[in-house]
C-alpha positions in Angstrom: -6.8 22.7 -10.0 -8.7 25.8 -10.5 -9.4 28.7 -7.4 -13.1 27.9 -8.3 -12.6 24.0 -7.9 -10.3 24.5 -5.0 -13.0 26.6 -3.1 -16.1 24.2 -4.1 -13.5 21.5 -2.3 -12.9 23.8 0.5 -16.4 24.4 1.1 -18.0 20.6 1.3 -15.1 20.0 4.0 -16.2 19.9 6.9 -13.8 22.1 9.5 -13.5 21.4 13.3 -13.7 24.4 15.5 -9.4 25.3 14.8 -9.9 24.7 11.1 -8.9 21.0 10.7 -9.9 18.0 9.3 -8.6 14.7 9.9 -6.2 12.6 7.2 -6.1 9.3 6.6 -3.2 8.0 4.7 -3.5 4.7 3.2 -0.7 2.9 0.7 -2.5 2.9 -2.6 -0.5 -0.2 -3.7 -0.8 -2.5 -0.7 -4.0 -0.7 1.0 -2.3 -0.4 4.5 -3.5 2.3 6.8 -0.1 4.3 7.3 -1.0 7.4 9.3 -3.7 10.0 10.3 -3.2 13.7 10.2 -4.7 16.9 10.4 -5.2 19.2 7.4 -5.9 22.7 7.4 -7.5 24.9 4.6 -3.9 25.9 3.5 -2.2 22.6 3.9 -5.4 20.7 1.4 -4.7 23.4 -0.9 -0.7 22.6 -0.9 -1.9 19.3 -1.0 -3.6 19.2 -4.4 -1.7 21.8 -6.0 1.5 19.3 -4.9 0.4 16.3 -5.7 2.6 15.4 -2.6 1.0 15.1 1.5 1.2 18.6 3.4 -0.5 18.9 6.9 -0.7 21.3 10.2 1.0 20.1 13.3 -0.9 20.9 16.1 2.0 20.3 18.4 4.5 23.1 16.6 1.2 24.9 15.2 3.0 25.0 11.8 2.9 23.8 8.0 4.7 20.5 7.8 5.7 18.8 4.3 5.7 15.2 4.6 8.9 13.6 3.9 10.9 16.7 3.3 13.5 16.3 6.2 13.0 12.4 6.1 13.2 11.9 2.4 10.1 9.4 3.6 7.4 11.5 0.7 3.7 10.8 -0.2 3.1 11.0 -3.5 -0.8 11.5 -3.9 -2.6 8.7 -5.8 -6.1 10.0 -5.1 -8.1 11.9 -2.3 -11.3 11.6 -1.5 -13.8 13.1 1.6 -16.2 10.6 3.5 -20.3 11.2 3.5 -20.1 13.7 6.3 -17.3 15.9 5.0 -15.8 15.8 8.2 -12.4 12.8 7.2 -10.2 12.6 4.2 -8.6 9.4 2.9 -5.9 9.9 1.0 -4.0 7.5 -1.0 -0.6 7.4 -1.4 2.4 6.2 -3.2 5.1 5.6 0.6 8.8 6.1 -0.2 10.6 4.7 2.7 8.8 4.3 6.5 5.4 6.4 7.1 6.1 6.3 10.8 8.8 9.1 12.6 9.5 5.4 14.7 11.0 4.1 11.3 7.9 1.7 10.5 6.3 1.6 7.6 3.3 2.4 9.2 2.2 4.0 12.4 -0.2 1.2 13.2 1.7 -1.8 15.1 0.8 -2.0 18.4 -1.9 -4.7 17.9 -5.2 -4.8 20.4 -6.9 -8.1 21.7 -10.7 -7.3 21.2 -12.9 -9.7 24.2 -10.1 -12.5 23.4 -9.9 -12.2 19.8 -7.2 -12.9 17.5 -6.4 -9.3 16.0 -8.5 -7.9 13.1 -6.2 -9.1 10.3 -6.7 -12.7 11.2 -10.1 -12.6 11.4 -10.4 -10.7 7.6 -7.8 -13.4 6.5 -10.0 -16.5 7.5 -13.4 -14.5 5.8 -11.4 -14.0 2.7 -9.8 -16.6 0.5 -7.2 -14.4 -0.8 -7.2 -12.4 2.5 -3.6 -13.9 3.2 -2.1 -12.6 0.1 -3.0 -9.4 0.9 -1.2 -9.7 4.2 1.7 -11.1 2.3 1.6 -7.4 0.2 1.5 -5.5 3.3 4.4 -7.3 4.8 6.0 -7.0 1.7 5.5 -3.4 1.8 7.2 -3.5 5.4 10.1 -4.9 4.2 10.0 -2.6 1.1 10.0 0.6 3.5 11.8 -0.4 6.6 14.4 -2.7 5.0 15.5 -5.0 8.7 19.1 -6.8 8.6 18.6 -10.3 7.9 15.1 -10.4 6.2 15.3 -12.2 3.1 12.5 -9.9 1.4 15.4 -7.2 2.2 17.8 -9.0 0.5 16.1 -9.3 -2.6 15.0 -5.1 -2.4 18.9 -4.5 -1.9 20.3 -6.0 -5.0 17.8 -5.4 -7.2 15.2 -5.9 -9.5 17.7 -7.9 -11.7 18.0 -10.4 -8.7 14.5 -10.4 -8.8 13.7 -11.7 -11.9 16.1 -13.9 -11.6 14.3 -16.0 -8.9 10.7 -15.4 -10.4 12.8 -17.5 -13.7 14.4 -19.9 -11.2 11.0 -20.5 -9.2 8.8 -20.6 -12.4 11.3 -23.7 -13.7 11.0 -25.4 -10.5 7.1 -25.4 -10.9 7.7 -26.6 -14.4 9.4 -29.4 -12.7 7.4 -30.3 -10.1 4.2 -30.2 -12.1 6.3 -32.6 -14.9 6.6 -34.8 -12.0 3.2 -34.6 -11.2 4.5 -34.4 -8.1 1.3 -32.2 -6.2 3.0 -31.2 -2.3 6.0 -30.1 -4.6 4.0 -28.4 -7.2 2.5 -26.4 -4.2 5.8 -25.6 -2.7 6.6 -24.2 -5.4 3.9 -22.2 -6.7 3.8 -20.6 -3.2 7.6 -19.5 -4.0 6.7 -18.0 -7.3 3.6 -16.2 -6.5 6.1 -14.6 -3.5 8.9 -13.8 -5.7 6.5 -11.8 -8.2 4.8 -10.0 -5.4 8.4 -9.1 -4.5 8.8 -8.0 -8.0 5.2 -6.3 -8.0 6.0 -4.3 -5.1 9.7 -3.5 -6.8 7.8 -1.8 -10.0 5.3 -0.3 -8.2 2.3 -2.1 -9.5 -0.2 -2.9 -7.0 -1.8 -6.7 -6.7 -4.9 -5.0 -7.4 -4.4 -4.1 -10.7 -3.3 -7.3 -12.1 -7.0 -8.8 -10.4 -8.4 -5.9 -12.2 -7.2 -6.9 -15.6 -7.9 -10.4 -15.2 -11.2 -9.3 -14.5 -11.1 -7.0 -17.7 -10.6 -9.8 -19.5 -13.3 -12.3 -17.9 -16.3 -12.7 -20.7 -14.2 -11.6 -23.8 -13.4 -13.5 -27.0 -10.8 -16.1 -26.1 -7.2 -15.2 -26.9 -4.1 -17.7 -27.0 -3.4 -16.0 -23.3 -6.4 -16.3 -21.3 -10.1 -18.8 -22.0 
């Protein structure tokens, strides 16, 4: 990035009375809210030159590069500034846990709202597919913080290899159930494949997001032997 691009950003931020300007950090694959921050003129400039997450600690009034004691790093996916100026959001590619606590992200104390079920729920039951982006995030939880005795762990320790393995395994048994037009199994076991290749998704990187965006790419083209 140019000096003249770097001060045009610079100047349509809008800087609290020390300098800063609040961070949000958001997964760019699984669109969880990891962390806020504060940046200051030097750490957005660090930032962008980077490509990785810098920001001012107001508690040791210093510089701090994410992930560089931690090995936990932010690699920028994009950045962008709200109407006001005055908030980033910044999206990121999370190695390991976002949170110093060793979560993946920093938001998991949950708040009852005027005897509400928590936010999530409520987005789940207003969206059809709302549940398999919870699945993603939780997937991403397991991805980052890696807890004995989950499964989703399992599969992340051995490897992609295992991986594939059980997206072939679970794709036969669908073949199967739907051969035995047998519908509860069928559903069984599509529920297991579509879990085994977010597993995989997460593994590779490739958010669910972009596989929905090239379906949609393809929705209104000529017909190909892959997709009517």
């Amino acid at each position: 990035m140019t000096d003249n691009i770097q001060s045009e950003l610079i100047s349509k931020v809008k800087w609290d009375d020390n300098g800063l300007v609040p961070a949000i950090v958001q997964d760019a694959q699984s669109k969880e809210v990891l962390m806020m921050a504060y940046m200051n003129k030097v750490s957005l400039q660090l930032s962008v030159e980077s490509g990785v997450t810098w920001f001012w600690s107001r508690s040791r009034n210093e510089l701090w590069n994410k992930g560089a004691t931690s090995g936990n790093t932010q690699r920028i996916v994009s950045m962008t500034y709200d109407c006001d100026g005055d908030t980033l959001l910044v999206k990121v590619e999370q190695k390991g846990a976002a949170c110093h606590t060793g979560k993946y992200s920093c938001f998991f104390n949950p708040v009852e709202v005027n005897g509400s079920a928590p936010a999530e729920s409520a987005e789940a039951s207003a969206d059809r597919f709302g549940t398999l982006g919870q699945l993603e995030g939780v997937i991403a939880e397991r991805y980052a913080e890696r807890p004995e005795g989950s499964y989703t762990t399992y599969l992340f320790e051995k490897g992609v290899d295992k991986i594939l393995k059980k997206v072939g395994e679970e794709a036969s048994e669908v073949i199967i159930a739907a051969k035995n037009k047998d519908n509860d199994e069928l559903r069984s076991e599509v529920s297991d494949l579509i879990f085994h290749l977010m597993v995989l998704l997460r593994e590779r990187g490739l958010p669910l997001d972009d596989v929905i965006r090239e379906i949609n790419g393809r929705h209104g083209k000529p017909t190909t032997n892959k997709m009517r």
